[in-house]
C-alpha positions as protocol buffer text, in pm:
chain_id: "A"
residue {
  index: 1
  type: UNK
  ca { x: 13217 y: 8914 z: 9994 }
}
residue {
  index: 2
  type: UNK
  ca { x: 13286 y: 8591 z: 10076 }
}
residue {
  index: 3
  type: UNK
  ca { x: 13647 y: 8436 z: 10036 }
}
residue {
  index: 4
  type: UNK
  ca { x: 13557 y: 8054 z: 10058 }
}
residue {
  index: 5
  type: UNK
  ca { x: 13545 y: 7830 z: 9722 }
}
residue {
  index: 6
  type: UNK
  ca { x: 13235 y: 7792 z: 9614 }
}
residue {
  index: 7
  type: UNK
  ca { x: 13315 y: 7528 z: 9349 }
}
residue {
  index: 8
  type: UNK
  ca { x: 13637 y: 7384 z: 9256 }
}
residue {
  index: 9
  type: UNK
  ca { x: 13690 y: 7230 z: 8921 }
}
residue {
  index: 10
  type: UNK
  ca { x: 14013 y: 6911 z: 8931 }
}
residue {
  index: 11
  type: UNK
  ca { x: 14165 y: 6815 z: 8597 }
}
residue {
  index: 12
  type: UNK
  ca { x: 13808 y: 6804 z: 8444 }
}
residue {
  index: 13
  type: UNK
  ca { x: 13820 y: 6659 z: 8084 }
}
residue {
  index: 14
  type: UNK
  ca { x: 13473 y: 6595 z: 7949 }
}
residue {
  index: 15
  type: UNK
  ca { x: 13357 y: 6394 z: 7635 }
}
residue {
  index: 16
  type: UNK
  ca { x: 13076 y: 6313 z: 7400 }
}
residue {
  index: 17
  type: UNK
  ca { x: 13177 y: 5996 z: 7237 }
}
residue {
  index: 18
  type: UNK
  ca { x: 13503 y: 6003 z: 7118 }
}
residue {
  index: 19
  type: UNK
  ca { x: 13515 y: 6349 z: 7076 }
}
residue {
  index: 20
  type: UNK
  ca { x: 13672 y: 6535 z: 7380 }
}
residue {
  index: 21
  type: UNK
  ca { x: 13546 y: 6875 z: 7410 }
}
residue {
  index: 22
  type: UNK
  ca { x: 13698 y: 6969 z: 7765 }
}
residue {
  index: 23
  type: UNK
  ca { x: 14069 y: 6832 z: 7871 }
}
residue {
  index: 24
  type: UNK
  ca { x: 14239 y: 6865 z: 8207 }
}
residue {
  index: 25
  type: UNK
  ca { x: 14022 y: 7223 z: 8351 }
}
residue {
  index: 26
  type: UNK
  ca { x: 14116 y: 7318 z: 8676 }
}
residue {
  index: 27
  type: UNK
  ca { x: 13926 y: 7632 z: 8820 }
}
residue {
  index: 28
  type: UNK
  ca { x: 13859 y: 7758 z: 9207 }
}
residue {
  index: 29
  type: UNK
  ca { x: 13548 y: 7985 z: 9188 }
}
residue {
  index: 30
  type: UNK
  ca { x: 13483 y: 8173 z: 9488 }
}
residue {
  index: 31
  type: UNK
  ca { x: 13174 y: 8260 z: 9680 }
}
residue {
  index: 32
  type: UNK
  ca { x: 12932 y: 8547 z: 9606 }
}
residue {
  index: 33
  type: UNK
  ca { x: 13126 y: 8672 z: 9299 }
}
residue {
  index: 34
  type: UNK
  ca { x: 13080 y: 8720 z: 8923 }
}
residue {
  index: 35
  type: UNK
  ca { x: 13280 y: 8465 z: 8715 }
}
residue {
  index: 36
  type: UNK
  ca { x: 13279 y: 8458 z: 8378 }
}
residue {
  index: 37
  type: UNK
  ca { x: 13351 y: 8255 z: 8120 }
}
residue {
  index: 38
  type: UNK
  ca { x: 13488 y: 8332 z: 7753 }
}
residue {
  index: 39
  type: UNK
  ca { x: 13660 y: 8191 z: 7437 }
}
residue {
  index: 40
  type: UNK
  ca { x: 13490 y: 8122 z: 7105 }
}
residue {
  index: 41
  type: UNK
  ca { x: 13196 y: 7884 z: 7019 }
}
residue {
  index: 42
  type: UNK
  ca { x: 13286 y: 7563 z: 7046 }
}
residue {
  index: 43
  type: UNK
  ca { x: 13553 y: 7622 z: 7273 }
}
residue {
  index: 44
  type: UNK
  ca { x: 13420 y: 7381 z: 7572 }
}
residue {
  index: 45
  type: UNK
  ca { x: 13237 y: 7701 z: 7782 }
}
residue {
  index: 46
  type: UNK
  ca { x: 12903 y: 7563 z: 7764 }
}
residue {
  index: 47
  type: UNK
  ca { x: 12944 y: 7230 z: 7879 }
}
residue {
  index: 48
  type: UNK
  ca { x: 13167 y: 7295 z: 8160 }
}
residue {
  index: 49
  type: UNK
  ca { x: 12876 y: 7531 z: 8264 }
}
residue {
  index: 50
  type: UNK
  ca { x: 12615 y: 7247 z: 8223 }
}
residue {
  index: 51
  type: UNK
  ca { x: 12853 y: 7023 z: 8427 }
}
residue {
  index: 52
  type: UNK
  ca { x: 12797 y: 7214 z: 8746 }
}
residue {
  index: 53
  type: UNK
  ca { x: 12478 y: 7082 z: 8808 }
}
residue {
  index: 54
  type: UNK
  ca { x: 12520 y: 6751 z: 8573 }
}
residue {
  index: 55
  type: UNK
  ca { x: 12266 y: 6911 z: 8293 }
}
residue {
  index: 56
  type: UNK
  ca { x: 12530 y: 6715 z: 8058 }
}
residue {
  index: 57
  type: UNK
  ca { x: 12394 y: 6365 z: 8238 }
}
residue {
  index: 58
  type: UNK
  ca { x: 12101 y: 6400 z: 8000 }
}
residue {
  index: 59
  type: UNK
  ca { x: 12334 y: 6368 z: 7682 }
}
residue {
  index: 60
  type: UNK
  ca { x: 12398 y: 5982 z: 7665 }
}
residue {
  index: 61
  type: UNK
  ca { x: 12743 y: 5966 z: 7511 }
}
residue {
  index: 62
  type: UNK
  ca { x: 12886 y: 6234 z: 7792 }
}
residue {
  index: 63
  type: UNK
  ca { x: 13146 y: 6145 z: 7994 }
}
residue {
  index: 64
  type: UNK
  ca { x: 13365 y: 6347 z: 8276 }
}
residue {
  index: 65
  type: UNK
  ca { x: 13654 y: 6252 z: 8434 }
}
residue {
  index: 66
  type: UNK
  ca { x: 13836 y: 6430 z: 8720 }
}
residue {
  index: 67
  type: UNK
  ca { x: 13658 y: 6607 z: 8968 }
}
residue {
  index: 68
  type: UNK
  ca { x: 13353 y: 6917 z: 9031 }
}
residue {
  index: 69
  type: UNK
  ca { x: 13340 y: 6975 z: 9451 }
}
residue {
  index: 70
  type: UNK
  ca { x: 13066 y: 7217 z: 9564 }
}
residue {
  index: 71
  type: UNK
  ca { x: 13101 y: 7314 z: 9911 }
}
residue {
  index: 72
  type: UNK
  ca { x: 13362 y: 7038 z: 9973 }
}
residue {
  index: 73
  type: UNK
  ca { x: 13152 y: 6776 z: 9810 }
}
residue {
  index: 74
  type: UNK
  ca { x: 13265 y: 6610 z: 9484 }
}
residue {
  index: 75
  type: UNK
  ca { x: 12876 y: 6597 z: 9260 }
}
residue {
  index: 76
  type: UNK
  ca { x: 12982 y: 6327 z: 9063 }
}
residue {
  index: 77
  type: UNK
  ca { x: 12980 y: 6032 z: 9342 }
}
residue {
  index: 78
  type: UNK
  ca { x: 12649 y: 5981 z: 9376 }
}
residue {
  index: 79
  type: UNK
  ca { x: 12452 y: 5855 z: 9054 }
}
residue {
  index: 80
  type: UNK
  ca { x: 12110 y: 5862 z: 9237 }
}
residue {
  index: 81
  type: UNK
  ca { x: 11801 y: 6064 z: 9036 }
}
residue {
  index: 82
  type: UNK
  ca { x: 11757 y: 6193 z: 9448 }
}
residue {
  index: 83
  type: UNK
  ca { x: 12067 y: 6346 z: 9446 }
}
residue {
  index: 84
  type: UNK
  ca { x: 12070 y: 6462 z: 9074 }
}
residue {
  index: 85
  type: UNK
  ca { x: 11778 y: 6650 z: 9186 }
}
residue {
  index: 86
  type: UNK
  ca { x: 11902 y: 6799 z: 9539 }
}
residue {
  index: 87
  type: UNK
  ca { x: 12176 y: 6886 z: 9353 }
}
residue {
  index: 88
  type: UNK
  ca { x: 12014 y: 7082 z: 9090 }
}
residue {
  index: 89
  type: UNK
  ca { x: 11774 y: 7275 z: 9393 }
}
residue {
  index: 90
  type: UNK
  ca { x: 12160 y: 7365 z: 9496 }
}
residue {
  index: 91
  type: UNK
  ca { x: 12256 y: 7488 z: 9162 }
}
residue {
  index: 92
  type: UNK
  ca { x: 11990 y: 7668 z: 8896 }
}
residue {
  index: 93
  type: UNK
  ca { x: 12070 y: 7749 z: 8580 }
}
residue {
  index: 94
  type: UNK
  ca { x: 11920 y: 8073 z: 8337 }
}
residue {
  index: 95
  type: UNK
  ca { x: 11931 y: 7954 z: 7978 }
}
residue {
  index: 96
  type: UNK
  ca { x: 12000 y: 8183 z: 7711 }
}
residue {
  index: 97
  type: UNK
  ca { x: 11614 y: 8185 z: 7587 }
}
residue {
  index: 98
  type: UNK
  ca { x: 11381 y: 8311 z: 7846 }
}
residue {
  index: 99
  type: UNK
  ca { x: 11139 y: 7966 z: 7888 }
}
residue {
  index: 100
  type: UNK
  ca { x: 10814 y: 8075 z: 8121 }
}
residue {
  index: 101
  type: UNK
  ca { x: 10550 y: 7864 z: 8117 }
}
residue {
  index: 102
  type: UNK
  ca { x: 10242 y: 7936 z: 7923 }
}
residue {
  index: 103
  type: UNK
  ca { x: 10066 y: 8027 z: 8228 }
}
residue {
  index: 104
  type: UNK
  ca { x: 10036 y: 8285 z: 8495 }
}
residue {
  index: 105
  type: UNK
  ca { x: 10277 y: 8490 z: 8652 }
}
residue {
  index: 106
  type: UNK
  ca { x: 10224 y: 8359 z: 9004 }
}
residue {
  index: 107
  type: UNK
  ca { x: 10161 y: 7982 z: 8858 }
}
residue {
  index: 108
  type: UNK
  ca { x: 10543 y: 8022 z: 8738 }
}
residue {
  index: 109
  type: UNK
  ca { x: 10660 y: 8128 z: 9067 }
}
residue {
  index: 110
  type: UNK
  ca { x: 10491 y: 7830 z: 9261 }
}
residue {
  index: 111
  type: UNK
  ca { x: 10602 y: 7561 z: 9062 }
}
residue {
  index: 112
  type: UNK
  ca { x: 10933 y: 7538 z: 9175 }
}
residue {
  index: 113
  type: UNK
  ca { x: 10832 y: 7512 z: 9566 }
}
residue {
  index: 114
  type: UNK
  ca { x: 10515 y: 7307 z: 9507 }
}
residue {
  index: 115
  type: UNK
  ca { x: 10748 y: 7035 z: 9365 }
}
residue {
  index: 116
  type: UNK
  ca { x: 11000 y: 7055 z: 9649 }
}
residue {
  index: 117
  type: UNK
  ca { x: 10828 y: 7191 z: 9982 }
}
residue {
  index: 118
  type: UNK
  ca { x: 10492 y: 7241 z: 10157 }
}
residue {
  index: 119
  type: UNK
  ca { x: 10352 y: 7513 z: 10229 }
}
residue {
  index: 120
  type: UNK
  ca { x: 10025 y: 7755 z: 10283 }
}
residue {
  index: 121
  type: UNK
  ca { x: 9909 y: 7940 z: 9969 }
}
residue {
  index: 122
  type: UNK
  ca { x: 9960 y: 8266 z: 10129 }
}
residue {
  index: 123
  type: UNK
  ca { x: 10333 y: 8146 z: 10272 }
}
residue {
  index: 124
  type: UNK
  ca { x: 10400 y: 8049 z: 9878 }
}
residue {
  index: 125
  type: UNK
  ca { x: 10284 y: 8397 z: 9808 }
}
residue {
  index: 126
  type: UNK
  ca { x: 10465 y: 8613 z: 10032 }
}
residue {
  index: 127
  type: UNK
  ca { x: 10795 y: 8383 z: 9899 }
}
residue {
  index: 128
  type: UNK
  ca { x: 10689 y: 8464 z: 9517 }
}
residue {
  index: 129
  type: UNK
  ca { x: 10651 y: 8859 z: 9596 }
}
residue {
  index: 130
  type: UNK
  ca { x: 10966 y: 8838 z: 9762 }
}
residue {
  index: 131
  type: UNK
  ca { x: 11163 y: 8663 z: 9521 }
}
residue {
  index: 132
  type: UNK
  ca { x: 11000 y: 8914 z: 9244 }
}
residue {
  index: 133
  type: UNK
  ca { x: 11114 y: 9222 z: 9424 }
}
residue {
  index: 134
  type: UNK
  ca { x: 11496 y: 9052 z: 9425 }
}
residue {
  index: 135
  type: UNK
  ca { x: 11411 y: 9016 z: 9051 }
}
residue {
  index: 136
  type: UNK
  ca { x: 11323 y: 9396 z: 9008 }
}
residue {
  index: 137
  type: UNK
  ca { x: 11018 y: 9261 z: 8841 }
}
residue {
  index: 138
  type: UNK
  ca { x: 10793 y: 9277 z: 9083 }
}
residue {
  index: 139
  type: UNK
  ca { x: 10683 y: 9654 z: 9043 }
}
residue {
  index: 140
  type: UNK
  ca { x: 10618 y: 9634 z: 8670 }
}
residue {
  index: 141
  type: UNK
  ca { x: 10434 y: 9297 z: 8723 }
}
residue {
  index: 142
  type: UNK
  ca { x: 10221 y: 9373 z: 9006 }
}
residue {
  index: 143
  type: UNK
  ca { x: 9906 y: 9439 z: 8876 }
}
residue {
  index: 144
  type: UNK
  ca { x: 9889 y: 9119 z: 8636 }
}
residue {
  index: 145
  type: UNK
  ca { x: 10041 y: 8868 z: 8873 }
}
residue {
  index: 146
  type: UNK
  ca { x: 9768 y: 8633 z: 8745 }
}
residue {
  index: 147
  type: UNK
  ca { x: 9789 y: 8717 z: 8357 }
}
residue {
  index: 148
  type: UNK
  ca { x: 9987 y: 8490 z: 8154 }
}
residue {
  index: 149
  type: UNK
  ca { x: 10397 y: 8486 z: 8176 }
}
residue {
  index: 150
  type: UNK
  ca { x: 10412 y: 8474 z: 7787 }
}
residue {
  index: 151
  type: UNK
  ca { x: 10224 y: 8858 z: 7755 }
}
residue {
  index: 152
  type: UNK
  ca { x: 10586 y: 8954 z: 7935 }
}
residue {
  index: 153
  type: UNK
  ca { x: 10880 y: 9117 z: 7696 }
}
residue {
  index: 154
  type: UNK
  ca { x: 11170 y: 8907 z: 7670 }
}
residue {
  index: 155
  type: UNK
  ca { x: 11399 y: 9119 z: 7950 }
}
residue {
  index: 156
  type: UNK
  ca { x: 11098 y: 9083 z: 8155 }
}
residue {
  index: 157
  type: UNK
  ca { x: 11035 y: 8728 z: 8128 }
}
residue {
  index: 158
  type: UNK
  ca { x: 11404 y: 8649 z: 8152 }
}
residue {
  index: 159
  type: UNK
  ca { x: 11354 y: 8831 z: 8476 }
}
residue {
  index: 160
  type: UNK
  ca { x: 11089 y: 8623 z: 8597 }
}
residue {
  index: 161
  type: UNK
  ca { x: 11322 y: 8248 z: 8502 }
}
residue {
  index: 162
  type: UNK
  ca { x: 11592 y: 8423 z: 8755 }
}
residue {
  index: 163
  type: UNK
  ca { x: 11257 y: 8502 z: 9012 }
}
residue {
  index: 164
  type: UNK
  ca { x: 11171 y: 8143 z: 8956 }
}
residue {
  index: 165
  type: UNK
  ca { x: 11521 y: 7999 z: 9009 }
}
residue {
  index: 166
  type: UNK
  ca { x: 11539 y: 8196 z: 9350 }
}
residue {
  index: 167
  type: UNK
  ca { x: 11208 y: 8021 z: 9508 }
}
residue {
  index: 168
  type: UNK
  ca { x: 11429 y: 7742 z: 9592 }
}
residue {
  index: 169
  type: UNK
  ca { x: 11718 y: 7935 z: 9759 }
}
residue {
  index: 170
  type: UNK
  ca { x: 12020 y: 7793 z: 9521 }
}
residue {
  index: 171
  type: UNK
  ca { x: 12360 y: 7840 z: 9609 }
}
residue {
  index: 172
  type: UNK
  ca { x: 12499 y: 7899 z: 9285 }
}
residue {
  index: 173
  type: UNK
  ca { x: 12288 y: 8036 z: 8942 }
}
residue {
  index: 174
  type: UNK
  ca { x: 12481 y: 7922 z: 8620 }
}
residue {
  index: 175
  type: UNK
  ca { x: 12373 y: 8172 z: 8363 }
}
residue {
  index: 176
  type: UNK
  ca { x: 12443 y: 8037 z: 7986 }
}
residue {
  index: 177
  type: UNK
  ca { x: 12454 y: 8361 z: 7763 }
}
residue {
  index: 178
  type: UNK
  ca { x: 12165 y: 8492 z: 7958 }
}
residue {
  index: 179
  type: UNK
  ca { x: 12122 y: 8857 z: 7769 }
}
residue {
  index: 180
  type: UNK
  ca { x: 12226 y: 8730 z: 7441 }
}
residue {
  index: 181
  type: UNK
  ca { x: 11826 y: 8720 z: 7298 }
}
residue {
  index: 182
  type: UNK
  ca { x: 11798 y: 9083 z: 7479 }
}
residue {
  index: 183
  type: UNK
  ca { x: 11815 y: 9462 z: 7387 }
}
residue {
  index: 184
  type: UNK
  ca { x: 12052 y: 9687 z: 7514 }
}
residue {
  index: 185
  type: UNK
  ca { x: 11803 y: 9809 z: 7850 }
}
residue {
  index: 186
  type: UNK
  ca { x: 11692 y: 9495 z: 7915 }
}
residue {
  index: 187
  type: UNK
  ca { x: 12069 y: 9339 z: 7918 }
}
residue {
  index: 188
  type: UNK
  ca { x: 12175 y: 9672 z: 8114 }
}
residue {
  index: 189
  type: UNK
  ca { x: 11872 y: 9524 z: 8375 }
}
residue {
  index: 190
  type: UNK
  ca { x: 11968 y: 9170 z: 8406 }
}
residue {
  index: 191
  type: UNK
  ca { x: 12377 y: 9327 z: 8449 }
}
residue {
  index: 192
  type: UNK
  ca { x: 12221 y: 9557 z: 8745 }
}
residue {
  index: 193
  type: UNK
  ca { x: 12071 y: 9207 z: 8896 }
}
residue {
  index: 194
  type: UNK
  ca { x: 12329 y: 9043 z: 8853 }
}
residue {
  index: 195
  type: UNK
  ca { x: 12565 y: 9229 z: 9070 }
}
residue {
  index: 196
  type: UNK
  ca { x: 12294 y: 9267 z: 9317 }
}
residue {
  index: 197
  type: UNK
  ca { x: 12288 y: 8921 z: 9371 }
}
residue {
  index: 198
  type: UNK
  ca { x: 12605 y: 8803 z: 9403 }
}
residue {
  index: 199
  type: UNK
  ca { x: 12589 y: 8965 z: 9716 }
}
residue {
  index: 200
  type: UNK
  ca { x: 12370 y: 8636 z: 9823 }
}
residue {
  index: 201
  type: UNK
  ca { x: 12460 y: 8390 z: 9564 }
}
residue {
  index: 202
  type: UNK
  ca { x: 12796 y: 8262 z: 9387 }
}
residue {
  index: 203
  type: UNK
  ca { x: 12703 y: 8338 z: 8994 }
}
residue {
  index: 204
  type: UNK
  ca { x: 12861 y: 8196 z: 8698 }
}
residue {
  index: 205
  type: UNK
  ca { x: 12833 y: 8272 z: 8352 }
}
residue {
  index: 206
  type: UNK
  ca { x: 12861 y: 8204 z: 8003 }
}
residue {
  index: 207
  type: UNK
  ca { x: 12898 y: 8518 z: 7765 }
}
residue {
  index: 208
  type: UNK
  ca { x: 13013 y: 8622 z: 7438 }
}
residue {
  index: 209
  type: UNK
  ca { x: 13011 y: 8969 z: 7522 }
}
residue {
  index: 210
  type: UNK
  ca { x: 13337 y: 9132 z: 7614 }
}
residue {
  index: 211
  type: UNK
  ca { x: 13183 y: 9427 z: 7727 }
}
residue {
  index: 212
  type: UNK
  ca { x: 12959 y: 9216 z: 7951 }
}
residue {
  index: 213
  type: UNK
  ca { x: 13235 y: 9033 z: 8105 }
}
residue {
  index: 214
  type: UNK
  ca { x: 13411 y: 9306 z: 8163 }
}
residue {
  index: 215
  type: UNK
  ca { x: 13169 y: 9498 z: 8310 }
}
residue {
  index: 216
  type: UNK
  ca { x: 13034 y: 9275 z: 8567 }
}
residue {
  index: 217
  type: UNK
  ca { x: 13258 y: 9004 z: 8641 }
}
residue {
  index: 218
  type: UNK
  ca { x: 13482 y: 8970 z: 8926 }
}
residue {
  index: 219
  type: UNK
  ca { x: 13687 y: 8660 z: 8740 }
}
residue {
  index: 220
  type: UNK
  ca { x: 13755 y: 8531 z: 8438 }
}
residue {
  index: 221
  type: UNK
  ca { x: 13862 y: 8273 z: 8210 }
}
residue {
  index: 222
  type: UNK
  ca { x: 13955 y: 8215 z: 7858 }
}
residue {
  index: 223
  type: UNK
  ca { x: 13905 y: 7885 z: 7685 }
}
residue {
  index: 224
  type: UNK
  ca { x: 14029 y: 7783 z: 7377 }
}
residue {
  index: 225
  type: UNK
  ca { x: 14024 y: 7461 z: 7198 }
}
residue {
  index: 226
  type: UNK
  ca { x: 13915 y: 7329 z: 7493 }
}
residue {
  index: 227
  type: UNK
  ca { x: 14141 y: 7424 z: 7734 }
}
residue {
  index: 228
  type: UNK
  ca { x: 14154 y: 7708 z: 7967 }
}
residue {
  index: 229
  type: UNK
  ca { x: 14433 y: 7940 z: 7834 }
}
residue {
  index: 230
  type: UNK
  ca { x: 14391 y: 8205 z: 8087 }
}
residue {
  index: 231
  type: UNK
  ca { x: 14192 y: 8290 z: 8407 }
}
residue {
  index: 232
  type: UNK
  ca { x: 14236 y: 8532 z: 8671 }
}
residue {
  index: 233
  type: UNK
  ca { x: 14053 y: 8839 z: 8816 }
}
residue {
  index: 234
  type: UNK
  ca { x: 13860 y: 9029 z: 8514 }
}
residue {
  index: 235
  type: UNK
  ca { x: 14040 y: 9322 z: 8578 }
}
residue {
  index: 236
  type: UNK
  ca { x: 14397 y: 9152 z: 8518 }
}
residue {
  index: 237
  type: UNK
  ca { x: 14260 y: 8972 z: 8219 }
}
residue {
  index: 238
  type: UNK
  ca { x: 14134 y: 9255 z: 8044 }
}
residue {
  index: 239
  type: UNK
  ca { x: 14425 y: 9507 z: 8095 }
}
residue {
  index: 240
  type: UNK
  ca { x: 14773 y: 9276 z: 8133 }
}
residue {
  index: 241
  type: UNK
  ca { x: 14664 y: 8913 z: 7968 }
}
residue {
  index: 242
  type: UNK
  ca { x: 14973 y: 8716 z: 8028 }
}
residue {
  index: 243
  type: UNK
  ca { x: 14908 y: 8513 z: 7726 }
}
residue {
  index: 244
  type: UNK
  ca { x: 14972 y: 8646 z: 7357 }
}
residue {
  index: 245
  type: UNK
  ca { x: 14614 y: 8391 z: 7290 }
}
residue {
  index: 246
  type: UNK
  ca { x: 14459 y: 8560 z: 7489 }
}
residue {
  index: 247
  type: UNK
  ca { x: 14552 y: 8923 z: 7412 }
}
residue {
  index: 248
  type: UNK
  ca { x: 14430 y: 8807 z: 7045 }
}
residue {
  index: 249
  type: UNK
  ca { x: 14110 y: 8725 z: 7103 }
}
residue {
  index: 250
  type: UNK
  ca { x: 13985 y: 9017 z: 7358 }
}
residue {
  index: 251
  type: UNK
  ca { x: 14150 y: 9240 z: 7097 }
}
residue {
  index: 252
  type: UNK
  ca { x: 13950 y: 9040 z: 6820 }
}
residue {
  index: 253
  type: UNK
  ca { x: 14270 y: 8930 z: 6575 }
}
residue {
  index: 254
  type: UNK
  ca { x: 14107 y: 8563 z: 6548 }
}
C-alpha cells in the first residue's frame, strides 16, 4: 500500500447560493486505501465527494473556495471543458443507482474508450474482458456479453458501472452510497471488490452504513453540520472517537 497523498483537501468551504453547505474541510487521503465518509444527510458528504472530480460544476449557483490537489495538482485552476474532462478520465465516480445503458453488455464496456482512445475491436475486447474479470462479473456474464445490460440484477449491473469506470484506468473511483439500492449478497460483492481494488486504485466513498464503513475502510471521517468533526484511521474512529459528537452518532443517540 501506497503511503503518498492521493488527494489533499485545503480549507475547502463550498456553496450553493447563499447557502454554505461545506466550511473550512481539510483532509489528506492517501493512495490505494479505503476512505470513507460519514455523518447524517445533509451533512456536506455528498458534495465534497462530487467536488473531486468537479461533478458540482454542473450546479450553477456552486461555488468552492480553498483548495482540492490530486497528485500535486490543485483541479480547480483550470476552467477548460478539456481539462474538466481529463480530469474526470482521472477520477470516476459509481453513483448510488446502478445507470447501464439500455444496450449490450459489451456496447457498455466500449463506450468509455471509444470516446477517449483508438483502438482495434479485438484490442477494445480483450480490455472489456479484462476489466470484467477485475469486476468479478465477467464469469456470470460471459455467455450474454451481447444481451442487453438492463436484463442484469441490480448487484450485477452495479458491477458492470465499476467494469465501465475501469476501461479508462482512473486513479481514484468516488463511490456515492454505492450498495445502498442493493441486497445483503450483492453489497457483501461490491465490499469484496472493493478491497480488491484498492490494491490498484485510491477509493473513496460515501456511505450511510456503519457496518460498511467499518468493515472496509481504512479511514474515516465524520461530518456534521458541515464540518468535519472527526477523521482518522477507521479503526480509531470506531473504537476510541475522541469527540463526544462523534461517539453519539456511531452509537446512534442523534
Amino acid at each position: 500500500m501506497g503511503n503518498n497523498t492521493a488527494v489533499s483537501i485545503q480549507d475547502v468551504t463550498c456553496c450553493y447560493s447563499a447557502n454554505t453547505v461545506l466550511n473550512n474541510v481539510n483532509l489528506e487521503i492517501p493512495e490505494n486505501s479505503i476512505y470513507a465518509f460519514i455523518g447524517p444527510s445533509g451533512c456536506g458528504k455528498t458534495t465534497l465527494l462530487r467536488s473531486l472530480n468537479r461533478m458540482n460544476d454542473f450546479v450553477h449557483s456552486f461555488k468552492l473556495t480553498g483548495k482540492v490537489e490530486i497528485g500535486g495538482e490543485d483541479i480547480y485552476a483550470d476552467n477548460t471543458a478539456k481539462y474538466k474532462e481529463n480530469l474526470r478520465q482521472k477520477v470516476g465516480m459509481i453513483f448510488q443507482q446502478p445507470n447501464p445503458l439500455p444496450t449490450s453488455i459489451l456496447k457498455n464496456m466500449y463506450l468509455p474508450v471509444k470516446e477517449h482512445f483508438h483502438g482495434s475491436k479485438e484490442s477494445f475486447y480483450n480490455m472489456a474482458v479484462s476489466k470484467l474479470k477485475m469486476a468479478s462479473l465477467y464469469d456470470e456474464v460471459c455467455d450474454r456479453l451481447k444481451k442487453s445490460a438492463t436484463f442484469l440484477s441490480g448487484g450485477q449491473q452495479q458491477r458492470l458501472c465499476i467494469a465501465r469506470a475501469l476501461m479508462l484506468d482512473p486513479q481514484i473511483i468516488l463511490f456515492d452510497e454505492p450498495c445502498s439500492a442493493l441486497d445483503p449478497i450483492s453489497t457483501f460483492k461490491i465490499e469484496e471488490l472493493l478491497l480488491d481494488l484498492k490494491e490498484s486504485y485510491t477509493i473513496i466513498m460515501v456511505t450511510h452504513n456503519m457496518e460498511q464503513a467499518s468493515r472496509i475502510s481504512d479511514y474515516t471521517a465524520f461530518f456534521y453540520k458541515g464540518a468535519v468533526v472527526e477523521n482518522g484511521t477507521t479503526e480509531q474512529l470506531f473504537s476510541a472517537p475522541r469527540e463526544e459528537l462523534t461517539q453519539n452518532y456511531l452509537t446512534g443517540r442523534f
